[in-house]
Phi, psi and omega in degrees: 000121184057015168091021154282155193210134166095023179304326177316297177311324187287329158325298190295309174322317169283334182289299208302299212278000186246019168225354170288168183277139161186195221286325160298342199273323178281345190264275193325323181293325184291323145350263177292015141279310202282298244234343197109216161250328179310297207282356204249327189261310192270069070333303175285314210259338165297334196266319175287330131352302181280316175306345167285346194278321181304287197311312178289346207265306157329326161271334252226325200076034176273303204293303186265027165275331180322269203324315177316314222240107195296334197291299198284300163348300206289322203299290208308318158322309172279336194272355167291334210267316177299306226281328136331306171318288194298287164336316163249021134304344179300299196286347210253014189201047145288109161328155180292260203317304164300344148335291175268009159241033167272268222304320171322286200264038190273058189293175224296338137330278161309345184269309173335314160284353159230015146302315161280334150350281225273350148316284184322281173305002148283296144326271182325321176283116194301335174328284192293349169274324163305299163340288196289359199253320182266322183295278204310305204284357182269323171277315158343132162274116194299325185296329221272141184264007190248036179269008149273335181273316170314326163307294188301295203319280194319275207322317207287334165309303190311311201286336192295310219282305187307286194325273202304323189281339188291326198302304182310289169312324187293332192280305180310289182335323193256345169275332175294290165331308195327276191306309196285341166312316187298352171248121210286356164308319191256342162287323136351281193272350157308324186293318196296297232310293176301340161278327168280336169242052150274297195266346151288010194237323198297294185302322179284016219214296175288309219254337155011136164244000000 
């Protein structure tokens, strides 16, 4: 269908490549530990989100002017690292008593605000515009005259199988969290713990190549 071959492999393949650990994987557990599962799912669902923002730029042919062009890699590069960067300094210089009333008080307001976090911070990594760029075409027919649809099939497959698995980690991640939240000492130092590897995902992030 549309000049795809091998899905079953390709299936296996978004599984296998969405449960190793890398910077989404490492931002939700940071997420649902310090903030909770609110804060832990609209993470998961912020982060599926950009990837679906991949996926059309990539049927669109947006993804590979990126790839051309070293200047816009680089800007969109730095600007994920500062906006990164910029996350976890929030958190990592929060007073201790507003530390420990983010999970208490995290209403429909607050999931919103880090459903764009975790957008934001996805989008901005050119990394993943690449990904999808080097990855899809291999399940491709080069021949095949349908290869936006086919783009959207393979992304949109990609984003089910990650989403339900970020989902998942948001739900463990918060439950790891749960009792220490309840102290406002150890709520506290879950927020820094996450604001220093916010801005270590930020920095790994900029000096990239």
């Amino acid at each position: 269908m549309f000049g795809i071959h091998d899905f079953g492999l390709f299936v296996t393949s978004c599984i296998v490549l969405n449960i190793t650990p890398g910077p989404d994987t490492f931002y939700i557990l940071g997420r649902g530990m310090a903030q909770g599962r609110a804060a832990g799912v609209a993470s998961a669902l912020g982060i599926g989100t950009g990837a679906l923002v991949h996926t059309l730029a990539a049927a669109f042919g947006l993804s590979a002017l990126l790839a051309a062009s070293a200047s816009a890699f680089l800007v969109i590069k730095i600007a994920g690292a500062l906006y990164l960067i910029y996350l976890g300094a929030r958190m990592l210089f929060t007073r201790a008593a507003a530390s420990a009333a983010i999970p208490a008080r995290f209403d429909s307001s607050g999931f919103l605000a880090v459903y764009r976090q975790g957008l934001l911070t996805n989008v901005l990594n050119p990394k993943v515009a690449l990904f999808y760029l080097a990855f899809m075409p291999q399940f491709m027919d080069a021949a095949s005259p349908d290869k936006f649809a086919a783009f959207m099939v393979l992304g949109l497959t990609f984003v089910t199988t990650g989403t339900l698995w970020c989902l998942l980690l948001a739900w463990l991640s918060s439950l790891l969290g749960h009792k220490l939240r309840d102290s406002p000492k150890f709520s506290t130092i879950l927020n820094r713990a996450a604001g220093a590897l916010f801005v270590a995902l930020g920095v790994r992030l900029a000096v990239s190549r």
